[in-house]
N, C-alpha and C positions, 0 to 999 in steps of 0.2 A: 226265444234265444236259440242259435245257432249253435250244432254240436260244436265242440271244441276239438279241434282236427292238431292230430301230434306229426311230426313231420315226419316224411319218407325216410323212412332209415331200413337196411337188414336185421337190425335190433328187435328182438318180439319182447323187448320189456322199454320204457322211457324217465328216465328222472325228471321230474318236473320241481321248482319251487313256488309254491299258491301262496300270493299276498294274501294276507289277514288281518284282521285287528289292530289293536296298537304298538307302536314301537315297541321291538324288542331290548329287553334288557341290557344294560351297557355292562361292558367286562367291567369287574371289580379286580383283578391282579396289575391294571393299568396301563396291560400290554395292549396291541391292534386288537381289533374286532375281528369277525369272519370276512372273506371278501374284500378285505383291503379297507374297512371301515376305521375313522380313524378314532387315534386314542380316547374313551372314554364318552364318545359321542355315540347318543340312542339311533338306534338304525329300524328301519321299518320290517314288520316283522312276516316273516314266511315257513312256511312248513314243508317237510320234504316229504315229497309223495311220489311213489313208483306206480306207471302203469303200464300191467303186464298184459300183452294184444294175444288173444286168441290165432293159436294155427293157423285158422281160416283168414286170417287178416289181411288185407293185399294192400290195401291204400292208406291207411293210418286213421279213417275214421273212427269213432266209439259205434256198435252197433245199438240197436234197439235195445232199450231201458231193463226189458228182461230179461238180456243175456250181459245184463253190466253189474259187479257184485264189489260194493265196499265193504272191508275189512276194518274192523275197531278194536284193536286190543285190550287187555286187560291191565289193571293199572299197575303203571310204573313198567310199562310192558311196552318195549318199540314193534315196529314193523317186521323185524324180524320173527315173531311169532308164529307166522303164517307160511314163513319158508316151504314145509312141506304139503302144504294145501292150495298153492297157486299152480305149481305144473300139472295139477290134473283135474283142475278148473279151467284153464287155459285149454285145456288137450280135448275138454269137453265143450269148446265153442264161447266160453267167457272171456269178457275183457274182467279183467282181477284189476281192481286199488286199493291200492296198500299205503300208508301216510304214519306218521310219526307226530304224535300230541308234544304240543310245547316242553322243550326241554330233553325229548326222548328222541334218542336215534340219532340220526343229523339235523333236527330242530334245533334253532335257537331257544334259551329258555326264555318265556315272558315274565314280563316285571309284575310283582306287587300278587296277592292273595287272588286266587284261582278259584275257582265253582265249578261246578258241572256245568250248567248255563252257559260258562266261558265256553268249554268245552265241546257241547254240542253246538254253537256258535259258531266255533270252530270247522268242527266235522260240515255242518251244513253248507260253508263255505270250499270245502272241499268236493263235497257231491257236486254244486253247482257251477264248481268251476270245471271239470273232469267230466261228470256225467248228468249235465243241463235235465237231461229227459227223465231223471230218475234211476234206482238202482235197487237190487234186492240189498240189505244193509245184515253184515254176519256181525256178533257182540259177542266178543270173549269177556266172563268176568265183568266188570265194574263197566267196561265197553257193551255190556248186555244191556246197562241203566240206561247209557249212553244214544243207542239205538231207536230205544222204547219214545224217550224224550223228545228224539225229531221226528218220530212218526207220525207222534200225537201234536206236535207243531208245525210239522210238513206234511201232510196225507200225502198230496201230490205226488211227492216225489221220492215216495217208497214202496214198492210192486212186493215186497214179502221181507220177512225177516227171520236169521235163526240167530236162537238165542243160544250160547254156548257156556253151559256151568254158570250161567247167568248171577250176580247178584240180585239181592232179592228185597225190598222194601219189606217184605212178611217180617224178617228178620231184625227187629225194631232194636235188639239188645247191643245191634252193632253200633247204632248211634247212640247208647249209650258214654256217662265219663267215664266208666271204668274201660268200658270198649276201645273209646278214643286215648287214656293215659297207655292203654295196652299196645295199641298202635305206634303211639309215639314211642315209646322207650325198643319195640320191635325195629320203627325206622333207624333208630341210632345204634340199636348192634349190627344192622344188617348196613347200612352208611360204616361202621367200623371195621366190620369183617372184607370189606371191599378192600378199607385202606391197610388191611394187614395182609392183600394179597389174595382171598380164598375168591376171586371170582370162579376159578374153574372148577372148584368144589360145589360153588351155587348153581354154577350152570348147569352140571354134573345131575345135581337134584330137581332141577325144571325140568332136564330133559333136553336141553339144546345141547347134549353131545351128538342125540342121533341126526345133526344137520351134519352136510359138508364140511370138512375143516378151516373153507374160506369166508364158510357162513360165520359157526361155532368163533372163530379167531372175529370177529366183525363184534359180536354180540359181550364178546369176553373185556373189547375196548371201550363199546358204546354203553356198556352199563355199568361201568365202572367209572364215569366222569363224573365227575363233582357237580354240574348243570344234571345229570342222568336223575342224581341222589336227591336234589333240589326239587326236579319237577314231580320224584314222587312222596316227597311229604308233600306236597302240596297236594297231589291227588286224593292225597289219604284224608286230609282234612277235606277237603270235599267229599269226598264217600260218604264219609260220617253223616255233614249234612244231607247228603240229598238223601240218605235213608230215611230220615226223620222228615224231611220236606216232602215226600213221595208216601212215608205210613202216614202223613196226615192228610195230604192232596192227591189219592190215587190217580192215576193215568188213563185217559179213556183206553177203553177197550180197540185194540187194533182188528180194525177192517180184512184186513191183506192175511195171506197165508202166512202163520208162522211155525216154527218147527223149534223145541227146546230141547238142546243137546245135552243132556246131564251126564257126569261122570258120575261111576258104579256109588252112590251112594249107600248106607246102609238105608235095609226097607222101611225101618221104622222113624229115620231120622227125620230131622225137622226140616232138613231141606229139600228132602225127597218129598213132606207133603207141601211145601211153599209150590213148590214146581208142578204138583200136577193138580190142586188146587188153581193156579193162574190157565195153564192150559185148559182147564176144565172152564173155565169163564169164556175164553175164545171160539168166535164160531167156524174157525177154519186153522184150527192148532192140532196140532200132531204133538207128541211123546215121545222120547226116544232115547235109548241107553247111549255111552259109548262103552269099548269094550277095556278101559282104563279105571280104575280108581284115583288117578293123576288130576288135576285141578286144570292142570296144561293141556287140556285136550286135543286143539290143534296140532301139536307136538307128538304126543303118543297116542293120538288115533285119528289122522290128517283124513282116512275114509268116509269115516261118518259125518265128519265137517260137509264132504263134499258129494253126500248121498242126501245130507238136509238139504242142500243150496238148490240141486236138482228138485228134489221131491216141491219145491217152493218155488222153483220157475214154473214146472207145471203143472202146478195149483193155480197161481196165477194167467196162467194162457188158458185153462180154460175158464177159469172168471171172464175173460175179458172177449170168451168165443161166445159165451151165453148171450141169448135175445133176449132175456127176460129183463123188463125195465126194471 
């Protein structure tokens, strides 16, 4: 497959929409669709993805596979996540992709119950439409599961991965009912508290005040839509499952460098040993703090994001310098 070539512009970032899957969902208020799609009729569905060209860029090509890094948020979490970890990923010779999961950001929401399986479907279909050759793959949160699941379905075309505050299959109590009823009644205060106005209270506590104010105002709109709130109960009911589908079907062990970014957990907690347990299985894993107690790592420590991505491009270049069959 031939890279996929974005066109000459002075721009060092592109909006793309990557077709997908099946028809997106049709409005229910009865009004137009997006795009001048008309009333009530399913339209075929795409996802919006930004990709941000490295300094070094002159022609609009994607560079080589190891200097190409997709980003997968964490759920219910759009692209704006990443806001403060692309300029200086970029500034470090990376083409950065950034994309928004059904429903989130400027996605259309898709119809009908949702999986993980959908999901990295999805994702997959973004790698190979953007970066053919492969790419290191970063997993914020439930996007950590997300990651893990195409590597072990696509070797090919993953050169390393970090995992960030990652969820965790060890953690079997989340796919419990009581887990799951706790979830649910959490999605509908927090679907409530949106429509009583507290988005900038919520944002407040993620941490996306420290974006720009034209980020921050982006993030205050896009996560307060009714499509926003939608696609993350549906995530969340997927989380559930694939904990339970992943404690019983673990995942082969990835090949490729990976690097697990944890937030300051306490030392004794249970998620402090999930995480260095699973590293401890890897034969080319790294451990690493960040300097936050925050869940939102990207967010309040964009460094360490982008000290893993590094330490995991050049684990993999010299993987790939070695003679040894």
């Amino acid at each position: 497959m031939s890279p996929f070539r974005l066109p000459r512009t002075t721009s060092q970032h592109h909006h793309v929409r990557v077709p997908v899957g099946l028809p997106a969902a049709p409005r229910t208020d009865g009004g137009p669709g997006p795009a001048g799609t008309r009333r009530g009729r399913a339209r075929r569905r795409w996802l919006h993805a930004v990709v941000h060209l490295p300094s070094s860029s002159a022609d609009g090509t994607l560079p080589d596979p190891g200097r190409t890094v997709l980003l997968e948020s964490g759920l219910g979490l759009s692209r704006v996540l990443w806001s403060r970890v692309t300029a200086p990923l970029t500034a470090a010779g990376f083409t950065v992709i950034v994309y928004d999961r059904a429903g989130l950001g400027q996605s259309p929401l898709a119809r009908g119950r949702r999986t993980a399986r959908d999901h990295v479907a999805d994702l997959y279909t973004v790698l190979t439409h953007l970066a053919p050759r492969g790419a290191i793959l970063v997993g914020h949160s439930y996007g950590g599961l997300l990651v893990r699941m195409l590597a072990s379905e696509h070797p090919d075309q993953v050169t390393g991965l970090v995992l960030v505050d990652p969820s965790s299959e060890g953690s079997t109590a989340e796919a419990s009912s009581g887990a799951r009823y706790l979830n649910s009644v959490g999605q509908q205060v927090l679907t409530g508290l949106y429509g009583l106005g507290a988005a900038p209270l919520i944002s407040l506590l993620q941490g996306y005040h420290l974006l720009p104010r034209r980020l921050h105002a982006k993030v205050l709109h896009e996560d307060a839509t009714e499509a926003s709130q939608t696609a993350r109960g549906q995530e969340l009911e997927a989380y559930s499952d694939t904990i339970a589908d992943l404690g019983a079907r673990p995942l082969p062990t990835p090949q490729v460098p990976v690097v697990l970014l944890a937030a300051r957990h306490p030392a004794g907690s249970a998620w402090a040993g999930y995480y260095r347990d699973y590293v401890a299985s890897l034969p080319r894993g790294l451990f690493r703090t960040a300097r936050t107690r925050s869940h939102m790592v990207p967010l309040r420590d964009p460094g360490a994001v982008v000290m893993a991505v590094r330490w995991v491009w050049q684990r993999a270049g010299e993987h790939e310098a070695c003679p040894c069959p």
